[in-house]
MITOR-963736 format. One record per residue: x, z, y of N, C-alpha, C in turn; residue number from 1; residue in three letters. Coordinates in Angstrom, 2 decimals, padded with zeros to 5 digits. Example, Ala and Ser with C-alpha at 12.3 -4.5 7.8 and 13.67 -1.06 7.14 Angstrom:
<atoms>
+---------+---------+---------+---------+---------+---------+---------+---------+---------+-----+------+
:     nc1 :     nc3 :     nc2 :    cac1 :    cac3 :    cac2 :     cc1 :     cc3 :     cc2 :  nr : rest :
+---------+---------+---------+---------+---------+---------+---------+---------+---------+-----+------+
:  013.19 :  007.80 : -005.69 :  012.30 :  007.80 : -004.50 :  013.20 :  007.80 : -003.30 :   1 :  ala :
:  012.85 :  007.08 : -002.25 :  013.67 :  007.14 : -001.06 :  012.90 :  007.87 :  000.03 :   2 :  ser :
+---------+---------+---------+---------+---------+---------+---------+---------+---------+-----+------+
</atoms>
This chain:
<atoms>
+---------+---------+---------+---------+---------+---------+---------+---------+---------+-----+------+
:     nc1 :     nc3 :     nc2 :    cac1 :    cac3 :    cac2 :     cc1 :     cc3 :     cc2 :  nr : rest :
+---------+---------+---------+---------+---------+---------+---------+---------+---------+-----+------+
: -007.04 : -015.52 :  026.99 : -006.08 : -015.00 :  026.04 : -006.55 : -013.67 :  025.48 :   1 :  unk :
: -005.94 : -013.59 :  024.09 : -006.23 : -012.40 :  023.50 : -005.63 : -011.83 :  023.34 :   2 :  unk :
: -005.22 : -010.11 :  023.32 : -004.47 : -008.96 :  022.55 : -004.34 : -008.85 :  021.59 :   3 :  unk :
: -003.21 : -008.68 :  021.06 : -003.01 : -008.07 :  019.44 : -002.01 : -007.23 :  019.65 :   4 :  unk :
: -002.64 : -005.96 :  019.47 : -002.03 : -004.82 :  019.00 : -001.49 : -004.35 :  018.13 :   5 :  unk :
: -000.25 : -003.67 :  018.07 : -000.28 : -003.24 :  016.79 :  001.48 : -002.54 :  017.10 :   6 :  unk :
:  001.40 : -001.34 :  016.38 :  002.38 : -000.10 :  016.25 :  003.24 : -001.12 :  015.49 :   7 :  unk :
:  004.76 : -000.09 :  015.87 :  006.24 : -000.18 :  015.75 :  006.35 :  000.95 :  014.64 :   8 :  unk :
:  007.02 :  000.99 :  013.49 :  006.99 :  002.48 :  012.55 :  008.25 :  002.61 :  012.48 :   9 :  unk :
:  009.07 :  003.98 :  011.95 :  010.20 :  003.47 :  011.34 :  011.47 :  003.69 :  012.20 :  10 :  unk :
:  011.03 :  004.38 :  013.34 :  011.71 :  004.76 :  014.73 :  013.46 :  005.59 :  013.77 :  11 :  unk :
:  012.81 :  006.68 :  013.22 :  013.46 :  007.91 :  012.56 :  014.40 :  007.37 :  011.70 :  12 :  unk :
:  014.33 :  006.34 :  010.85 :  014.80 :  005.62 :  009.70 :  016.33 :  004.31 :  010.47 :  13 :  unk :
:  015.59 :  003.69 :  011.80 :  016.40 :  002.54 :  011.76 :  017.79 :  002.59 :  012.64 :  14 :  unk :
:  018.31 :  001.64 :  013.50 :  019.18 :  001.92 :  014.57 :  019.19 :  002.94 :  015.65 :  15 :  unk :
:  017.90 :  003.13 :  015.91 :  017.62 :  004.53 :  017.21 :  017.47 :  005.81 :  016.47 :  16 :  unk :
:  018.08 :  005.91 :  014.70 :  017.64 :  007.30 :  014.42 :  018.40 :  007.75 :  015.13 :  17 :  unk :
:  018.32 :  009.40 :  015.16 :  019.04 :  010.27 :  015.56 :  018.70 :  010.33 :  017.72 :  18 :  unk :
:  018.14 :  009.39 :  018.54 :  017.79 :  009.39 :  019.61 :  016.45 :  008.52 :  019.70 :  19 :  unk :
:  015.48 :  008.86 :  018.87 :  014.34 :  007.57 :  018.89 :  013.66 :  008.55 :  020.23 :  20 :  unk :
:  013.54 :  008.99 :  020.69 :  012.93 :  009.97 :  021.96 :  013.47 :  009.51 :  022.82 :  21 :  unk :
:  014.61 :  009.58 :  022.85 :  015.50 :  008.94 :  024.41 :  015.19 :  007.46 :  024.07 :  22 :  unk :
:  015.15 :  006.69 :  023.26 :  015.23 :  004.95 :  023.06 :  013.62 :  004.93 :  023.61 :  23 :  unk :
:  012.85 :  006.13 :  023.39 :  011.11 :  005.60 :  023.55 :  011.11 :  005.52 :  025.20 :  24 :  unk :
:  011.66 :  006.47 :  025.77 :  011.37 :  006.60 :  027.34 :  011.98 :  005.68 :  028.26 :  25 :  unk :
:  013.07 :  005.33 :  027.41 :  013.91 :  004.20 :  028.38 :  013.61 :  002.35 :  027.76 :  26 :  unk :
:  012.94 :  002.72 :  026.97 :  012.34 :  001.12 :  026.25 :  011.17 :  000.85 :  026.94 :  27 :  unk :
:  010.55 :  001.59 :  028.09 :  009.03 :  000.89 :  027.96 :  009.44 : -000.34 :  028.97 :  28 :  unk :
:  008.78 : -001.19 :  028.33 :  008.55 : -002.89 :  029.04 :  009.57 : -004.13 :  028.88 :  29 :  unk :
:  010.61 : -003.38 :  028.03 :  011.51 : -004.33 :  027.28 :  010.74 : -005.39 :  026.35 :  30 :  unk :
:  011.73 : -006.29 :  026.27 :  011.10 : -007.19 :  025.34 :  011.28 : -007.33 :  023.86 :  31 :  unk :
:  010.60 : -007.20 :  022.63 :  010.82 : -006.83 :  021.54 :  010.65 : -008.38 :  020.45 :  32 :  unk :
:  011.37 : -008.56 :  019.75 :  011.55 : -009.94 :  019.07 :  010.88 : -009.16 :  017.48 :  33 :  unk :
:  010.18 : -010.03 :  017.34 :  009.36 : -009.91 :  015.81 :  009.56 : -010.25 :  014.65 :  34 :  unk :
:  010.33 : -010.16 :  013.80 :  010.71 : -011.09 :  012.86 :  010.37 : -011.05 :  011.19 :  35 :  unk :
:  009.99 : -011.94 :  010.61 :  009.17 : -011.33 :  009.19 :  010.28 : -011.37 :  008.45 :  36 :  unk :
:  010.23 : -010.34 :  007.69 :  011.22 : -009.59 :  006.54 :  011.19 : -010.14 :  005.70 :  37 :  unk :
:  011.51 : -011.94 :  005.14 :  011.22 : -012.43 :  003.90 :  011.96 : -011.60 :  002.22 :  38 :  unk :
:  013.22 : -011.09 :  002.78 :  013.80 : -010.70 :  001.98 :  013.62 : -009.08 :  001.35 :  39 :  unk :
:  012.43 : -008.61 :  001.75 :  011.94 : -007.01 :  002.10 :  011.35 : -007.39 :  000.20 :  40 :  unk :
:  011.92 : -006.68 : -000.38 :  011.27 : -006.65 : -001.81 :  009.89 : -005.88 : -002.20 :  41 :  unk :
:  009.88 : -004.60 : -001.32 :  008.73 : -003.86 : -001.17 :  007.62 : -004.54 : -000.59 :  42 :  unk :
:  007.81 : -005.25 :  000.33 :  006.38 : -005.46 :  001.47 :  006.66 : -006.97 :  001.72 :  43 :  unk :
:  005.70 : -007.60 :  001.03 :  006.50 : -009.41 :  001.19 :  006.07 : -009.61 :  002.64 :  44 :  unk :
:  005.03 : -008.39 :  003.36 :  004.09 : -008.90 :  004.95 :  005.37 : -008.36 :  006.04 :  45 :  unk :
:  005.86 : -007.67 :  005.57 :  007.16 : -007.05 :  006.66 :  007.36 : -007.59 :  007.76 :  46 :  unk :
:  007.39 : -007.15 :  008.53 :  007.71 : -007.92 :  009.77 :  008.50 : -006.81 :  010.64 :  47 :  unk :
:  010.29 : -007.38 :  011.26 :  011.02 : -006.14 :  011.92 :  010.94 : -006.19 :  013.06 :  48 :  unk :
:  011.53 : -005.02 :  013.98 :  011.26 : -005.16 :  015.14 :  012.47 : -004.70 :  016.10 :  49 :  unk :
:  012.89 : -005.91 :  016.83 :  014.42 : -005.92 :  017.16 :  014.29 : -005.58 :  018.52 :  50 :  unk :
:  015.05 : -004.42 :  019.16 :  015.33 : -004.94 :  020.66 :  016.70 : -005.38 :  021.08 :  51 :  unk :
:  017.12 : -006.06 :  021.57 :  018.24 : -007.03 :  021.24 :  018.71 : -007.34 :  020.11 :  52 :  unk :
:  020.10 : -006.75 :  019.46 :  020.38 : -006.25 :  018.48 :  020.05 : -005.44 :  017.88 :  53 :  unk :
:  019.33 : -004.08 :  018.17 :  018.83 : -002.52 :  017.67 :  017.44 : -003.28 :  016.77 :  54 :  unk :
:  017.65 : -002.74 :  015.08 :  016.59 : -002.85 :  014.65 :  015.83 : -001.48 :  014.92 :  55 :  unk :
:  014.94 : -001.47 :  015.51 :  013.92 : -000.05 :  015.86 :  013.24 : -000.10 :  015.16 :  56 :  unk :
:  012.43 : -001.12 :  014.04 :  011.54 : -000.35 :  013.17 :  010.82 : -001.53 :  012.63 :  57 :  unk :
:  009.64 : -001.56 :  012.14 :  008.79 : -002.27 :  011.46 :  007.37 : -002.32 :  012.28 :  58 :  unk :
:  006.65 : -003.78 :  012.01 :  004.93 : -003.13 :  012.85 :  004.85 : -002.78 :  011.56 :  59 :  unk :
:  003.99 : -001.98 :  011.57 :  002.59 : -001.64 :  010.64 :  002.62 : -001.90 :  009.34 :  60 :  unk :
:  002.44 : -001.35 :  008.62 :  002.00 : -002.53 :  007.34 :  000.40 : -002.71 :  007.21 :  61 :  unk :
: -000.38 : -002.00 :  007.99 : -001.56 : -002.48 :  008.07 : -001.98 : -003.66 :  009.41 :  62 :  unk :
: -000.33 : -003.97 :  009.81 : -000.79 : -004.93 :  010.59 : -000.04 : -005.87 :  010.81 :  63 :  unk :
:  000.98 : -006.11 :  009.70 :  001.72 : -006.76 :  009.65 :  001.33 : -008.54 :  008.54 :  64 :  unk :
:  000.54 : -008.16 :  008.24 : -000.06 : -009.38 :  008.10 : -000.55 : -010.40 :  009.40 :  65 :  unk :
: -001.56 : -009.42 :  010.52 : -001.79 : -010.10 :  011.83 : -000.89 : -010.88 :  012.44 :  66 :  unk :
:  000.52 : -010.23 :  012.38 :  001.54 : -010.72 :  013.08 :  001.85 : -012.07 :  012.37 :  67 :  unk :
:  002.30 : -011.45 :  011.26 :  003.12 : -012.82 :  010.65 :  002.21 : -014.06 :  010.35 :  68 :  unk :
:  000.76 : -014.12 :  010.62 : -000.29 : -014.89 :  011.15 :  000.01 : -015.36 :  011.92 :  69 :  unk :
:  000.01 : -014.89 :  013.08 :  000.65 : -015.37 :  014.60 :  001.95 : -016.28 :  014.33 :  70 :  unk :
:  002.60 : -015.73 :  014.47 :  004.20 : -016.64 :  013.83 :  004.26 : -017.38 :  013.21 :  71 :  unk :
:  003.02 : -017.85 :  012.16 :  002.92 : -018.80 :  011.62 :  002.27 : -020.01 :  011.90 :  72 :  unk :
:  001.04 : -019.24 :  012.57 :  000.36 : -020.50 :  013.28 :  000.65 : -021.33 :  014.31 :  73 :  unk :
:  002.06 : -020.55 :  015.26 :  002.46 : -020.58 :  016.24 :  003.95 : -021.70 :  016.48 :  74 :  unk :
:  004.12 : -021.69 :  014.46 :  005.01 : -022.57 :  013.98 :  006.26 : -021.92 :  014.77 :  75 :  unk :
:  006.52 : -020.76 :  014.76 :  007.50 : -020.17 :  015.00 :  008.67 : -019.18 :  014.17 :  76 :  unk :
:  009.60 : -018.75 :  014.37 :  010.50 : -018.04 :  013.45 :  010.36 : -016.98 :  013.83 :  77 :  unk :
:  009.80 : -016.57 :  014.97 :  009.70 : -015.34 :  015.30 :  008.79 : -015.19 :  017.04 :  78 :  unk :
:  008.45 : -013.35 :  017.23 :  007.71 : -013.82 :  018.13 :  008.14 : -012.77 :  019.23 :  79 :  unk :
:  007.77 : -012.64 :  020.29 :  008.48 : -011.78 :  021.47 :  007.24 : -011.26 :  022.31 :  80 :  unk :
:  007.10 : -010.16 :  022.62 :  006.24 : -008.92 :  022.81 :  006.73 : -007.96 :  023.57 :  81 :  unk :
:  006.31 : -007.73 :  024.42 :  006.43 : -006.22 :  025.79 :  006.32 : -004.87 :  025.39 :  82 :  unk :
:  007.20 : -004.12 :  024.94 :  007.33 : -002.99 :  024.48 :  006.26 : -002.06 :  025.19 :  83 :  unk :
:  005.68 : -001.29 :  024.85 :  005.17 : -000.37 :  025.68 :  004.43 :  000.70 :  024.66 :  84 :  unk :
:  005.39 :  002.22 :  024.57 :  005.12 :  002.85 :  023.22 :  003.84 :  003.84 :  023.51 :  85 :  unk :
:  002.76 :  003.62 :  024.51 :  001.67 :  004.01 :  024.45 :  000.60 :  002.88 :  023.74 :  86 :  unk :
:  000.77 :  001.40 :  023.80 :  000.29 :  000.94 :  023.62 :  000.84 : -000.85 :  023.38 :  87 :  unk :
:  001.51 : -001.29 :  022.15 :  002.07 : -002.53 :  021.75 :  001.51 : -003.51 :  021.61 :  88 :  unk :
:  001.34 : -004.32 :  022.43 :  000.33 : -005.73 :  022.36 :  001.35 : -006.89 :  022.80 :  89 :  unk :
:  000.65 : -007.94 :  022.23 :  000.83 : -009.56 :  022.48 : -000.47 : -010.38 :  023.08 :  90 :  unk :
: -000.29 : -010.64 :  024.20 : -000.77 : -012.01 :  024.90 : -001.08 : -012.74 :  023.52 :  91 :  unk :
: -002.26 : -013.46 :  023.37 : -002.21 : -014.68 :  022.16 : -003.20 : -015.73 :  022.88 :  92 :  unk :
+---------+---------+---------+---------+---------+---------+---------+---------+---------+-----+------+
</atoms>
C-alpha cells in the first residue's frame, strides 16, 4: 500500500473558526470523511473535509485533484482518512 498525503486548509474560515488550535490538539487520529465539492463554483477539484458533522476545511488545491482521483477510481462518494495535523495521509 501507498500514502497519499496531503494538507487540510481553511481551519480559520470553516466550523472550528474561532477554536481551530483547540480542534487541532484534540483531533489527532480521528477519522476525517473527504468529500468533493461538486457544487464549489470557484474550484470544480474541491474536495471538503468533514469530521463528523464539523466542516474543518478543504485539502489543498494543489492536491485536491489526487484525492478526488482516489474517490473516483475507488468508485466511491467519498473517502475516510486518519487525521493527524503533523502529517495527513491515506493508506491506498
Amino acid at each position: 500500500m501507498k500514502n497519499l498525503t496531503f494538507h487540510i486548509v481553511g481551519l480559520t474560515h470553516n466550523d472550528v473558526k474561532g477554536h481551530e488550535v483547540e480542534y487541532a490538539k484534540e483531533a489527532e487520529g480521528r477519522t476525517i470523511c473527504l468529500v468533493p465539492d461538486d457544487a464549489n463554483t470557484f474550484d470544480m477539484l474541491a474536495v471538503k473535509a468533514y469530521d463528523k458533522q464539523l466542516l474543518i476545511g478543504y485539502v489543498s488545491a494543489l492536491e485536491g485533484e489526487d484525492v478526488r482521483a482516489l474517490i473516483i477510481a475507488r468508485k466511491e462518494r467519498n473517502l475516510r482518512a486518519i487525521e493527524d495535523f503533523h502529517r495527513m495521509e491515506r493508506e491506498v
